[in-house]
C-alpha positions as CSV (number, residue, x, y, z in Angstrom):
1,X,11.9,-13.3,-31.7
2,X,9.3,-13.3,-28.9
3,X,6.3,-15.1,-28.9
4,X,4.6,-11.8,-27.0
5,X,5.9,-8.5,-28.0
6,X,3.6,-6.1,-25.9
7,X,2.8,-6.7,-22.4
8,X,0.3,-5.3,-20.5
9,X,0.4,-5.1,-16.5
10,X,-2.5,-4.7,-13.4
11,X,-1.8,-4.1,-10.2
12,X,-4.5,-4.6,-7.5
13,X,-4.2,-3.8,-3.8
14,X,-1.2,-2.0,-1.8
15,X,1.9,0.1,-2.3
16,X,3.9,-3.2,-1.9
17,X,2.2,-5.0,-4.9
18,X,2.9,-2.0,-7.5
19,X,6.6,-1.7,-5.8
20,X,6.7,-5.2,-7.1
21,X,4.8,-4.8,-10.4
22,X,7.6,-2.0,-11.6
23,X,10.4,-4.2,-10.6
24,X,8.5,-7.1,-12.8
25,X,8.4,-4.9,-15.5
26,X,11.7,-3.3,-15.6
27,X,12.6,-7.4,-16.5
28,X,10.2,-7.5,-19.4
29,X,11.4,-5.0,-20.6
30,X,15.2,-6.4,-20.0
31,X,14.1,-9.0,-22.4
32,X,12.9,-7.5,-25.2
33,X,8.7,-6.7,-24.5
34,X,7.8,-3.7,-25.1
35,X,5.5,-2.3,-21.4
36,X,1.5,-1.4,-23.2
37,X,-1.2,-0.1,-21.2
38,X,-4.1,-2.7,-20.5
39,X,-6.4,-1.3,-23.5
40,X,-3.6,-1.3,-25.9
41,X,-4.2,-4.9,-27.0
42,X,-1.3,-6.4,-25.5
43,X,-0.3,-10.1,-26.3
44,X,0.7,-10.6,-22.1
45,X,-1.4,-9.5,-19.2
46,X,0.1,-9.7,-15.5
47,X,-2.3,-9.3,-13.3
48,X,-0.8,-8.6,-10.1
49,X,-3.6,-9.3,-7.4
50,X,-4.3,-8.4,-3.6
51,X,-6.8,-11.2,-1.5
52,X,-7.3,-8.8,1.8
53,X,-10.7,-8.3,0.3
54,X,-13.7,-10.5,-1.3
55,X,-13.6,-7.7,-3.8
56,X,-10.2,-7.6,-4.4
57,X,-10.8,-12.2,-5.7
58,X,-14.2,-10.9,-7.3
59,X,-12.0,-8.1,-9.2
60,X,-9.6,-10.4,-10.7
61,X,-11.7,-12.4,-12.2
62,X,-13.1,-9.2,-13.9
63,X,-9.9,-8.1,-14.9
64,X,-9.4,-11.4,-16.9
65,X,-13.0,-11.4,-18.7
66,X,-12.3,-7.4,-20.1
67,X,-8.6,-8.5,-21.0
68,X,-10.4,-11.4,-23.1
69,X,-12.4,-9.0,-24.9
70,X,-9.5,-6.6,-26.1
71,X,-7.5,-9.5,-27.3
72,X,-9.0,-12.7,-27.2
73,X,-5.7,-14.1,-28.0
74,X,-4.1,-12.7,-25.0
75,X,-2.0,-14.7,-22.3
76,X,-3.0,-13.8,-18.9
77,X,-0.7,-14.5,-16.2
78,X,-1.6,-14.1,-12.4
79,X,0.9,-13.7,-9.6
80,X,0.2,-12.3,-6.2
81,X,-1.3,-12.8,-2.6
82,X,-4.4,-14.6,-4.3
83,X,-2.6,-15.9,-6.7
84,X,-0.2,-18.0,-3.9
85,X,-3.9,-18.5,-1.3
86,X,-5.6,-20.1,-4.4
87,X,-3.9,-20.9,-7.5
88,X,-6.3,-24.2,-8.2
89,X,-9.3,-21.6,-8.3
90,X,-7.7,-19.2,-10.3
91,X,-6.5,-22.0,-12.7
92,X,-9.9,-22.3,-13.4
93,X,-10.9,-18.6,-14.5
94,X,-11.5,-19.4,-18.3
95,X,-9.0,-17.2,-19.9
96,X,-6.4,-17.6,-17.3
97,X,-2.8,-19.3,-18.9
98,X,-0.2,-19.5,-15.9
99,X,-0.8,-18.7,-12.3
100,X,2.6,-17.6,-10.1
101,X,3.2,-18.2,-6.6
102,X,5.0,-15.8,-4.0
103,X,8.3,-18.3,-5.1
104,X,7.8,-18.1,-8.7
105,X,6.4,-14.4,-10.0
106,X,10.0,-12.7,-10.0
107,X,10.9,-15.3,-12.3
108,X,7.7,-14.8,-14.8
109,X,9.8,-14.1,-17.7
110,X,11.5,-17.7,-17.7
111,X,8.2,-19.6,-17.4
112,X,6.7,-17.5,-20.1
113,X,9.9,-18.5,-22.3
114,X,9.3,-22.3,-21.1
115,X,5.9,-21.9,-22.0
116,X,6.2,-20.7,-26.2
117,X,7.7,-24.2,-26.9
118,X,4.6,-25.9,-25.5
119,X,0.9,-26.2,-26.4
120,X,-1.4,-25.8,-23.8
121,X,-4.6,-26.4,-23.8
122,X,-5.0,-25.5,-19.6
123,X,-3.3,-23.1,-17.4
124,X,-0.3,-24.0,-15.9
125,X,0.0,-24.2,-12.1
126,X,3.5,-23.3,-10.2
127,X,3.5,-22.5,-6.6
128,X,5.0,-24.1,-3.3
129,X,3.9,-23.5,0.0
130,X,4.0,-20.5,1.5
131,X,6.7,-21.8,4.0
132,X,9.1,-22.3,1.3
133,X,9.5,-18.7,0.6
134,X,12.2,-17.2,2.2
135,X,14.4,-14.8,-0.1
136,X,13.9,-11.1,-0.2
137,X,13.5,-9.7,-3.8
138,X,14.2,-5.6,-3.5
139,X,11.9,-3.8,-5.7
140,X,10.8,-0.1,-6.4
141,X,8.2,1.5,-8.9
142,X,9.5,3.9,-11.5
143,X,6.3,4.7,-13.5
144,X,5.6,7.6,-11.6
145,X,7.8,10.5,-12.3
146,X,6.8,12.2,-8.7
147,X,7.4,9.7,-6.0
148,X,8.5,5.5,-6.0
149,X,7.4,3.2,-3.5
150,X,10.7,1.2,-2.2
151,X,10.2,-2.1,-1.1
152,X,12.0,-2.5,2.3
153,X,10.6,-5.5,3.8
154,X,8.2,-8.1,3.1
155,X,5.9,-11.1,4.9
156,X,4.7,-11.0,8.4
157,X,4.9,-13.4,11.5
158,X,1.8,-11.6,13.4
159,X,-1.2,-13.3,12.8
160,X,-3.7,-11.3,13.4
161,X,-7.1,-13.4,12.8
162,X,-8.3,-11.7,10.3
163,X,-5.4,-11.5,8.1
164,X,-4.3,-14.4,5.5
165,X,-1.0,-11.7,4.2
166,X,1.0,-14.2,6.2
167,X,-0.5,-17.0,4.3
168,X,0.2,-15.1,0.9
169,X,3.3,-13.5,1.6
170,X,5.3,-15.8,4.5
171,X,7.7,-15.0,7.2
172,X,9.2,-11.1,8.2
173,X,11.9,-10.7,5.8
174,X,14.3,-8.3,4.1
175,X,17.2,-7.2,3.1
176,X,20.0,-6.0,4.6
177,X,20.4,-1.8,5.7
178,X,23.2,-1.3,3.2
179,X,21.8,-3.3,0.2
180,X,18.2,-1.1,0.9
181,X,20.3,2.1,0.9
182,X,21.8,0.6,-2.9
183,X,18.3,0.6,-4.1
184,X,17.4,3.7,-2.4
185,X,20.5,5.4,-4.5
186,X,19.0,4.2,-7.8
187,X,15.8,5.8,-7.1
188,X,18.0,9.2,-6.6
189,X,19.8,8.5,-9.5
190,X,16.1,9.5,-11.2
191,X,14.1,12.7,-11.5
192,X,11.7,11.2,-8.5
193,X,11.4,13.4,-5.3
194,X,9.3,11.0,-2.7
195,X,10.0,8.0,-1.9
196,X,7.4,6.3,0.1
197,X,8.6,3.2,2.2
198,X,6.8,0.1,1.9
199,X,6.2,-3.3,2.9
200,X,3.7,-5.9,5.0
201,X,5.1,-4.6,8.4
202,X,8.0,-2.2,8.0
203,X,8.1,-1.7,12.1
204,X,9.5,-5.6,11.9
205,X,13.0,-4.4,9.6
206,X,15.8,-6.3,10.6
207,X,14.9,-10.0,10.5
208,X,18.1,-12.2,10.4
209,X,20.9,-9.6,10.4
210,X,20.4,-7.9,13.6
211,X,19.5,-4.6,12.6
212,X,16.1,-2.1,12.8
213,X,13.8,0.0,11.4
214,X,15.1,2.9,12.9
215,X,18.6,2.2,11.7
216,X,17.4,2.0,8.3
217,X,15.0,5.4,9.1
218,X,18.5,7.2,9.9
219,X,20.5,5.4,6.9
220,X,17.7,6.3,4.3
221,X,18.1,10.1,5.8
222,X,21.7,10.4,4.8
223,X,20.8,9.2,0.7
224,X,21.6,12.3,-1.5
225,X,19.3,13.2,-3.8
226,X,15.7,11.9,-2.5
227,X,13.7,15.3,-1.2
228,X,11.2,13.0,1.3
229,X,10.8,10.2,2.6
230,X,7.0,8.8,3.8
231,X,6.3,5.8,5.6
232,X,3.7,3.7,4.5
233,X,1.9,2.6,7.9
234,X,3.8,1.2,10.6
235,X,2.6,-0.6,13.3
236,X,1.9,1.6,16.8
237,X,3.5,-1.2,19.0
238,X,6.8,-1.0,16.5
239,X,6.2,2.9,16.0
240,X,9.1,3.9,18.7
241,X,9.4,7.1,20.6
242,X,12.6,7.3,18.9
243,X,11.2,6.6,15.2
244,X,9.3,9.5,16.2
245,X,11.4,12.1,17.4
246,X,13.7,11.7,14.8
247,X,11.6,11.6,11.9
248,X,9.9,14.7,13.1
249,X,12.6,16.9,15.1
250,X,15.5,15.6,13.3
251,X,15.5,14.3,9.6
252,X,16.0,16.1,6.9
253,X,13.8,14.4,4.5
254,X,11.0,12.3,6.6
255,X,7.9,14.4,6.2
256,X,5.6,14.4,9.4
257,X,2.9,12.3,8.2
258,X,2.3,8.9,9.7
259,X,-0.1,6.0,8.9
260,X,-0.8,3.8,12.3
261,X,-3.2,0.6,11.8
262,X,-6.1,0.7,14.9
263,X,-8.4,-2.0,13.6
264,X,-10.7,-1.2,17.0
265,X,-11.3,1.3,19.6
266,X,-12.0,-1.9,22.0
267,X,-9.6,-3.8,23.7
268,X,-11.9,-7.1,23.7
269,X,-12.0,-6.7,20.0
270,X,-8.2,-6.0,19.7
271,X,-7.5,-8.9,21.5
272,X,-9.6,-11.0,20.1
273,X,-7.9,-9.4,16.5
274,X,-4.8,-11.0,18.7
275,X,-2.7,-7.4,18.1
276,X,-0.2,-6.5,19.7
277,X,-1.0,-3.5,21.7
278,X,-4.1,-2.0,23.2
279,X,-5.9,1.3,23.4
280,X,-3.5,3.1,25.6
281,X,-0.8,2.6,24.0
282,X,-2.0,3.6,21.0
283,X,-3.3,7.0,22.4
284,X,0.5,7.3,23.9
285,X,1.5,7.2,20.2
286,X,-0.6,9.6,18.6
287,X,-0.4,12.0,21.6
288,X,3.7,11.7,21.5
289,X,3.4,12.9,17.8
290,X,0.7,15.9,18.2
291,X,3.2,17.0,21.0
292,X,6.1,17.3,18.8
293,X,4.6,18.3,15.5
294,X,1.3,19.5,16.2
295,X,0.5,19.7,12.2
296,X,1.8,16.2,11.8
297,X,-0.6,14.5,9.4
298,X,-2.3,10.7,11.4
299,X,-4.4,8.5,9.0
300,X,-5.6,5.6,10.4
301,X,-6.9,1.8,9.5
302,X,-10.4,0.6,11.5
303,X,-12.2,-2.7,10.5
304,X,-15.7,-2.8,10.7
305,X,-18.4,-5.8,11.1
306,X,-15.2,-7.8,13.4
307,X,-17.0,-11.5,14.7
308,X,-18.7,-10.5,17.8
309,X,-18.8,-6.9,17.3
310,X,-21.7,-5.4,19.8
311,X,-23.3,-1.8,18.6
312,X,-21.6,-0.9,22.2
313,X,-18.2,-2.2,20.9
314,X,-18.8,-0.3,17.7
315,X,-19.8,3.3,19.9
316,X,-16.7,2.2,21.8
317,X,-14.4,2.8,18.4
318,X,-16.4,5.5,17.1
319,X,-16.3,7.8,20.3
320,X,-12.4,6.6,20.8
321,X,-11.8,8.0,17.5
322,X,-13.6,11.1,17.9
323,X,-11.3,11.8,20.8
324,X,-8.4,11.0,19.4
325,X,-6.4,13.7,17.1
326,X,-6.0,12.3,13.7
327,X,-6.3,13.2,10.4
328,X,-8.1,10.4,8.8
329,X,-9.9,7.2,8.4
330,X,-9.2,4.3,6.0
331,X,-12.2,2.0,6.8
332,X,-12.2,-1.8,6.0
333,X,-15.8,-3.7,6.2
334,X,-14.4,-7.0,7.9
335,X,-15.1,-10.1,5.2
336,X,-14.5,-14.0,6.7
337,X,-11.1,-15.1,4.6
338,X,-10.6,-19.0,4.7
339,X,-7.8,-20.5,6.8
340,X,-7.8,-17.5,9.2
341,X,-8.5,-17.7,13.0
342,X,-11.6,-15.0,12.5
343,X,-13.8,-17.1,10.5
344,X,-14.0,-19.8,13.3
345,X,-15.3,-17.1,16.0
346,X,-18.6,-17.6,15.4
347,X,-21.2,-14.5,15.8
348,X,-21.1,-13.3,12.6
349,X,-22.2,-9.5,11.7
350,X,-24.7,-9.1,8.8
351,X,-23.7,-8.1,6.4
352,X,-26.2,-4.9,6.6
353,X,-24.9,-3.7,9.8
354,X,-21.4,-3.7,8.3
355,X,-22.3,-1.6,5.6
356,X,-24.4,0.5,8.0
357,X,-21.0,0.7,10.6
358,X,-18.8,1.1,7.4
359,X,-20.8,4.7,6.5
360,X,-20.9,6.4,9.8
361,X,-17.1,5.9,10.1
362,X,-16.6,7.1,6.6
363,X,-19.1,9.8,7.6
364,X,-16.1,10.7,10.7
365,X,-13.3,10.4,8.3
366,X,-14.3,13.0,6.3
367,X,-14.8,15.6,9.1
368,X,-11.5,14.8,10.9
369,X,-9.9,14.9,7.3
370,X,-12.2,19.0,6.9
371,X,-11.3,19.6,10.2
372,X,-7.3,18.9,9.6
373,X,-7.4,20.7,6.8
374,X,-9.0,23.5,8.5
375,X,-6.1,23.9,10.3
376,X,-3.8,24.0,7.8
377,X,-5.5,27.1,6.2
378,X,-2.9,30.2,6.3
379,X,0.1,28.3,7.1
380,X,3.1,27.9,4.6
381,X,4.2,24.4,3.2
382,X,6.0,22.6,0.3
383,X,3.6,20.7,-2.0
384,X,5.3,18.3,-4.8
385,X,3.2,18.6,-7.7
386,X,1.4,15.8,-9.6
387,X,1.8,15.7,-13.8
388,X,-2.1,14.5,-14.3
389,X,-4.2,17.3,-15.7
390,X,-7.7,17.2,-14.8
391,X,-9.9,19.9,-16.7
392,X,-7.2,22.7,-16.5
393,X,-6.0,22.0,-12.7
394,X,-3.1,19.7,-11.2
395,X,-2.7,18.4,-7.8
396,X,0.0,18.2,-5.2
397,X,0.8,17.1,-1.6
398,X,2.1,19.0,1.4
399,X,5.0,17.3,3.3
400,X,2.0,17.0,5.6
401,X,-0.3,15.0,3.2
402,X,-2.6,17.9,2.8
403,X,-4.0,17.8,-1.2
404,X,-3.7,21.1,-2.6
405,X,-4.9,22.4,-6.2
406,X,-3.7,25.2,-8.9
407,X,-4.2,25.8,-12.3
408,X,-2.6,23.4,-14.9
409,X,1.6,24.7,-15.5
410,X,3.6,21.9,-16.7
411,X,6.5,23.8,-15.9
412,X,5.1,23.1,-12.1
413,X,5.3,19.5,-13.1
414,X,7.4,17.2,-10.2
415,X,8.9,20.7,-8.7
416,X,8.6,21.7,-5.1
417,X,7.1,24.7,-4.4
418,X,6.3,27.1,-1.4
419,X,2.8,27.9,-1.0
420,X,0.7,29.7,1.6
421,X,-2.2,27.7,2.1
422,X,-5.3,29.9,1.6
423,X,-9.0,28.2,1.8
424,X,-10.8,24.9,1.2
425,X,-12.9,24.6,-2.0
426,X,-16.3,22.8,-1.9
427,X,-14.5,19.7,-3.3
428,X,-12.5,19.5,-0.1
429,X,-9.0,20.4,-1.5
430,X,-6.6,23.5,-0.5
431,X,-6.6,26.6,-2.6
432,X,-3.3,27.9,-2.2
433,X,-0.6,30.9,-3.0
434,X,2.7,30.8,-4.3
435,X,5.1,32.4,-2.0
C-alpha cells in the first residue's frame, strides 16, 4: 500500500519541462498513484520549476505556500532547473520535503519509496553537480489530447551570459535519430495530431553519434500517423538553409511556422550576449523563409534591460524589428542570474527603464502579430481544434500559428478542418468559414 495515493503535479516554465513532467507522471502512475489536479487535495506535489526568471524562483515558493493550505499534510517535492541551481535555498521553503536534481528527478518515485520508511523532520537534499549529468532521458506529454511536446534533445554548451540553462540542465545531449523516431511512433500510436519538437537547443541534435538536426527533421517526416510537426525555436546560426527549404517546400507534415531567438537588434549587445551570430545573418534567415513561404509564421525572442543597454542600443532593436518581417514578439525584461557572465558587466538598467523598454516592444508585438493576421484574412488553411470551451466558443491553430475561433462543437474536437479565414474580431482572433 502506498504511503501517497494521489499525486498532484506543476509545471513552470518551457515546453521541455512539461515534456518531462508527463514522462514523470506516466511513472507514478506505473506504480500505483493515482495523477489529481493541484486543488484536489493530493497527498504528493511535484513541482516542476523553470529559474530563467526571478519570477519564475518567486513563483515556486508560492506554489508551495497554496499547496500547504489545500493539504497541510501534503509532501512537496521540487525538481527542476531551480531546483539543480539552488537546492540548499529551496530546502529551506517551509513546507518543502525533497528537492531533485537534474540526476535525480526521473528517479522521484524510488526516493519517495526510500523516504515512507523514514521520519523526517527536514527536507531531504539529492543533487550532484551539474557536470555529472550526462544521460539523455526521452520524454513526451500526453495530457493534451491535441498536440505532445517530444523531447529531442536536452542541455546546452553556449553560454550566453545571461543564461544559467547550462548550469541547470548541463552539456548538449540526446538521443540517438532512431531511438527519437521510437518515441515519436508512440506518440502516433495516440489520438494526438501535433507534435511540437522540443528541447534547450534543438539546432545542436546529434551530440556523440554523428548525426543532425536535419536528419532527424527528414526521419520525423517519414513517422505515419503524426499530422504536424512544429519546431519549438531553433537557433538562426543552426537554422540551415536546408532545414528551411525542406521543412517548407518539401515535408509533408512540418507546418511553416518558425520560432528564431534574437535577444538584440545590436551587434555590441549580441556580442556582448556572446551569441553566435549577428544581425545579418539573422536578416539572411528570416528573408530566406518569407521568400519561400511568404505566409510562413516568424515569432521571435528579444531581451530587454541587457547590462549596458543605451536608449540608442534599444532604438537600434526596436527599428531592426520594425523592418524585419515577422510575426511576433516574445519579450524577456533581462533580470541578473548568479553565476552567469552578465551580472559581472557592470552598468546595470533600472529597473524602470526595463519595464518602460519591455511595454513599447510588447506594444510592437502586437501590431506585427494584427498586421500578420491581416494578411491571412481570405486565405484558406487547416486549423486543429482545441477541446477547452470558453463561454460557448473553442479555439484552434492554423498550420501557420494563426488562432482562429468558432462556436463550441465537440464533434470539432482534435479534428482538422478546412476553413476560409474571414475577419479579425476585436479580441484579435480569426473569424473563420468552413469550407
Amino acid at each position: 500500500m502506498q504511503q501517497f495515493k494521489k499525486v498532484a503535479f506543476y509545471t513552470l516554465g518551457c515546453k521541455l519541462n512539461f515534456s518531462e513532467t508527463s514522462t514523470i507522471s506516466r511513472l507514478f502512475e506505473n506504480a500505483g498513484f493515482a495523477k489529481v489536479d493541484f486543488e484536489e487535495t493530493p497527498d504528493i506535489l511535484v513541482i516542476n520549476t523553470c529559474s530563467v526568471t526571478e519570477n519564475a524562483d518567486k513563483k515556486c515558493k508560492q506554489l508551495v505556500r497554496k499547496a500547504k493550505k489545500i493539504n497541510p499534510e501534503v509532501y512537496v517535492a521540487v525538481i527542476g532547473c531551480y531546483a539543480q541551481l539552488k537546492p540548499t535555498e529551496i530546502a529551506q521553503i517551509p513546507g518543502v520535503s525533497l528537492v531533485l536534481g537534474a540526476n535525480e528527478k526521473f528517479n522521484i518515485v524510488e526516493h519517495l519509496e526510500a523516504r515512507e520508511k523514514e521520519e523526517q523532520e527536514q527536507a531531504v537534499v539529492k543533487f550532484e553537480n551539474i557536470k555529472q549529468t550526462t544521460s539523455f532521458i526521452p520524454s513526451h506529454s500526453m495530457g493534451d489530447r491535441t498536440r505532445s511536446f517530444l523531447k529531442v534533445q536536452d542541455g546546452c554548451d553556449y553560454f550566453c551570459t545571461f543564461c544559467t540553462i547550462p548550469l541547470a540542465r548541463g552539456k548538449s545531449r540526446n538521443a540517438s535519430i532512431s531511438e527519437t523516431v521510437l518515441e515519436a511512433q508512440k506518440i502516433a500510436e495516440t489520438k494526438i495530431k501535433e507534435v511540437v519538437l522540443t528541447g534547450v537547443n534543438i539546432g545542436d541534435f546529434g551530440q556523440g553519434n554523428d548525426e543532425n538536426f536535419f536528419e532527424l527533421v527528414k526521419a520525423l517526416d517519414e513517422v505515419n500517423g503524426i499530422d504536424r510537426y512544429r519546431i519549438s525555436s531553433i537557433e538562426p546560426n543552426l537554422l540551415s538553409n536546408e532545414i528551411i527549404q525542406f521543412t517548407l517546400e518539401d515535408s509533408k507534415r512540418f507546418v511553416p511556422h518558425f520560432h528564431i531567438p534574437l535577444q538584440s537588434g545590436s551587434d555590441r549587445l549580441l556580442k556582448a550576449m556572446r551569441r553566435k551570430y549577428l544581425r545579418e545573418l539573422y536578416v539572411e534567415r528570416v528573408q530566406h523563409i518569407k521568400s519561400l513561404r511568404p505566409d510562413c509564421a516568424i515569432g521571435v525572442d528579444v531581451i530587454v534591460g541587457f547590462p549596458g543597454e543605451t536608449d540608442e542600443e534599444f532604438l537600434e532593436t526596436v527599428d531592426f524589428l520594425k523592418d524585419l518581417d515577422v510575426s511576433y514578439l516574445h519579450v524577456f525584461t533581462y533580470s541578473e542570474r548568479a553565476n552567469t557572465t552578465a551580472v559581472k558587466l557592470g552598468d546595470p538598467i533600472p529597473n524602470q527603464v526595463r519595464a518602460q523598454r519591455s511595454k513599447q516592444l510588447h506594444i510592437l508585438s502586437d501590431k506585427k502579430k494584427r498586421a500578420f493576421y491581416e494578411s491571412q484574412v481570405g486565405s484558406k488553411r487547416t486549423v486543429l481544434f482545441e477541446a477547452e470551451e470558453d463561454e460557448g466558443i473553442m479555439y484552434g491553430f492554423t498550420e501557420n500559428y494563426v488562432k482562429v475561433k468558432t462556436p463550441y462543437n465537440p464533434d470539432l474536437v482534435n479534428q482538422m478542418q478546412q476553413v476560409q479565414l474571414t475577419e479579425i474580431d476585436r479580441d484579435g482572433v480569426l473569424k473563420c468559414e468552413f469550407v
